[in-house]
N, C-alpha and C positions, 0 to 999 in steps of 0.2 A: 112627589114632594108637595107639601101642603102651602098653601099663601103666606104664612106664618112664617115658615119656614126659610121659605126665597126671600124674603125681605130680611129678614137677622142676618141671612148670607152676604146678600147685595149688600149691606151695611157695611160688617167687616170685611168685605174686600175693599170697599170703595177708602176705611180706616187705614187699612195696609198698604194700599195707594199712598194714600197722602203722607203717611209717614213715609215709607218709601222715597218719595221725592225730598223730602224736608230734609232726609241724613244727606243727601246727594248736593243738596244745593249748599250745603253747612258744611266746609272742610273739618274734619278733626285739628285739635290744637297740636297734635305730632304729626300733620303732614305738612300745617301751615309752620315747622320750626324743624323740617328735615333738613334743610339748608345747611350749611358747614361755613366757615373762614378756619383755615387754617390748623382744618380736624377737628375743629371744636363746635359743637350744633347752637348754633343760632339763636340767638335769644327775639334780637327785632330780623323780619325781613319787612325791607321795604324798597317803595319805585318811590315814594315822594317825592318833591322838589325841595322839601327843608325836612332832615330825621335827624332828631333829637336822642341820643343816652338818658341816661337816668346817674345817679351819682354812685349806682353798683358798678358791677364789673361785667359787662354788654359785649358780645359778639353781636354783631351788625352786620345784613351780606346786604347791599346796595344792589336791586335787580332795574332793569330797563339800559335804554342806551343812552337817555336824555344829561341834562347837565342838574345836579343834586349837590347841595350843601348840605353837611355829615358833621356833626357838635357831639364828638364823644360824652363828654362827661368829665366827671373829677374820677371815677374808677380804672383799673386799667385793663384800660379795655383794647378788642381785637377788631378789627374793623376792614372788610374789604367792598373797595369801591365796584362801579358800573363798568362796561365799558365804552361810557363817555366821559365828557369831563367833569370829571366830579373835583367840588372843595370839600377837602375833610381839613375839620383842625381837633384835636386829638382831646385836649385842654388836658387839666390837674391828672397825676399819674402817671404806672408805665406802658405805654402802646405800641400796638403792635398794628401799623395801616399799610396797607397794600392797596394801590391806586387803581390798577386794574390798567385796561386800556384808557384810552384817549389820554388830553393835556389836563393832567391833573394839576391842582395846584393844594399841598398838603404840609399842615403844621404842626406839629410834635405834642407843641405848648410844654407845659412844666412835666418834670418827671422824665427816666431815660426810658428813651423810645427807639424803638425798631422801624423807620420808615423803608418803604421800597416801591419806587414806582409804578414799574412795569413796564409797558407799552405806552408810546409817544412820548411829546417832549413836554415833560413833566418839570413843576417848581417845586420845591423841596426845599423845608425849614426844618431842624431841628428840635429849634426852640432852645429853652434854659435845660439842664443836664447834662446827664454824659450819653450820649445817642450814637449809633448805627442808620446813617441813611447812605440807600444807595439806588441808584440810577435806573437806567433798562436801556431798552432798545433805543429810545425817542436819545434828542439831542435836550440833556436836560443842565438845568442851572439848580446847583444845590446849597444850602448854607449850612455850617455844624450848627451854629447859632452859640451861645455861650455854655460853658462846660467842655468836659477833655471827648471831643468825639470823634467816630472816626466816618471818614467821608471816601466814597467810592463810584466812581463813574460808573458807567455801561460799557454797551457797545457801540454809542455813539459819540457823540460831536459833543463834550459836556462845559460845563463852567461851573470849577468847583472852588469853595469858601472855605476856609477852617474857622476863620472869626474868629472869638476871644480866644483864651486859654491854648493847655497844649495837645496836637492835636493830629490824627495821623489823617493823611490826603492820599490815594491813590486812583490814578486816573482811568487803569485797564486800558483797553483798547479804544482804539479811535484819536481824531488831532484835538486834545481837552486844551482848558486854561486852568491852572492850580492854582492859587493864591494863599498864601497859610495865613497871615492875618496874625496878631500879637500871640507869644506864645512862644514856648519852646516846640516847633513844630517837625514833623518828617512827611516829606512829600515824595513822592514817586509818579512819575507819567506815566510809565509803562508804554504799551505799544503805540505807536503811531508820534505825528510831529506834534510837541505837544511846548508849550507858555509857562514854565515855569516863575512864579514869584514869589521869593519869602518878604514880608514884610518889617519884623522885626523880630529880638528874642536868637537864639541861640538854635538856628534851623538847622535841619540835615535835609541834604536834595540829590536828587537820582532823577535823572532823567528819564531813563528807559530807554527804550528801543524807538528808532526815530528820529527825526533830524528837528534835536529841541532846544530851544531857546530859555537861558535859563537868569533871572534877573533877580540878584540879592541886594536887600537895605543894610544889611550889616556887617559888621566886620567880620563877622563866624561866619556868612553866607557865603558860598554855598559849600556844603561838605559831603562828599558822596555817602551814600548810605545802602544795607539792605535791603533791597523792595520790603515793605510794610506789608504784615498779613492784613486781609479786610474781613476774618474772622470777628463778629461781634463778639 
C-alpha cells in the first residue's frame, strides 16, 4: 500500500472514531423517554430540585432519592414522584400522582384527581373537585378538600378529613381518626381502634372492627352504615 493510500485510511478510521464516540456520549430521545408512570411512556424524566409541566397533558417520572418540587401544569396530567420526599402539587386538571416513597407532601389543585401516596407518612390534599386519595403504608394525614370525594386510609396510623361536601371516608386497617366535616357524609373505620367524628349534615357511621370511639355533632349522628367501597 502506497503513502497515499495509508493516510485516506488513517483519516477515515480516525472519522469513524469520532463519530463513534459522539452517538455514545448523545443518548437517543427514546431511551432518554423509555421511562413509564403508570404504563404510560414519559414525556419529562427528571432528578431536579424544582420540574415544571407544561400546560399539555405530561407524564412526569421523578428519578433520584433527594427532596424535589413537581408543578404539574393546567393539563392532566400523570405524575410519579422519587423515592424521597417529594412536593408535587397537581394544579388545573385531572391527575393522576403517585408519591412514591418517602414523606410526600401532595395537592390535587382544581380538577378530580387520583392521588396515592405510597410509602411513608405522607400529607395529602385533594384540593377543589371530586377526588380519590388514598393513603399507603406511612402513617398519613389526608384532606378530601372541597367537592363529593372519597377518602381512604392505608395500612397505617392515618388522619383522615372529608371537608366540605358529601363525602365517603374509609379508614382500612390500622388505629385512624375520621372526621367527616360538613356534608352528608359516610364514614367507616374499618380494622383496627379507630376516632370516629361526624361533624355536621346528616352522617352514616360504622365503626368497624375494633374497639372504636365514635363522636356525632348531630341529631342523625351516628347511624350505622355499609362499609363504603374505596373504588374510585
Amino acid at each position: 500500500m502506497n503513502t497515499t493510500h495509508k493516510k485516506i485510511l488513517t483519516a477515515v478510521s480516525a472519522g469513524l472514531l469520532i463519530a463513534g464516540t459522539s452517538a455514545l456520549a448523545a443518548p437517543s430521545s427514546a431511551s432518554a423517554t423509555s421511562r413509564t408512570c403508570e404504563g404510560k411512556r414519559a414525556t419529562i424524566v427528571s432528578s431536579k430540585s424544582v420540574i415544571r409541566g407544561t400546560s399539555g397533558r405530561d407524564v412526569i417520572v421523578v428519578r433520584g432519592s433527594g427532596r424535589h418540587t413537581v408543578r404539574g401544569g393546567s393539563g392532566n396530567d400523570i405524575i410519579c414522584g422519587s423515592t424521597g420526599a417529594d412536593v408535587i402539587v397537581g394544579g388545573a386538571g385531572a391527575d393522576h400522582i403517585f408519591g412514591g416513597g418517602g414523606a410526600d407532601s401532595i395537592d390535587g389543585g382544581a380538577g378530580n384527581d387520583h392521588i396515592k401516596g405510597g410509602a411513608g407518612d405522607d400529607n395529602l390534599n385533594g384540593g377543589s373537585g371530586r377526588d380519590f386519595v388514598e393513603g399507603g403504608t406511612g402513617d398519613d394525614t389526608i384532606h378530601g378538600g372541597t367537592g363529593r370525594d372519597l377518602v381512604a386510609g392505608g395500612s397505617g396510623n392515618d388522619d383522615l378529613f372529608g371537608d366540605e361536601d358529601d363525602d365517603v371516608i374509609n379508614g382500612n386497617s390500622g388505629d385512624d381518626s375520621l372526621e367527616g366535616g360538613s356534608g352528608k357524609d359516610r364514614i367507616n373505620g374499618g380494622n383496627g381502634d379507630d376516632d370516629l367524628s361526624s361533624d355536621s349534615g346528616e352522617d352514616s357511621v360504622n365503626g368497624g372492627g375494633g374497639n372504636d370511639d365514635v363522636d356525632g355533632h348531630s341529631d342523625d349522628d351516628p347511624t350505622p352504615s355499609p362499609s363504603p367501597s374505596v373504588t374510585p
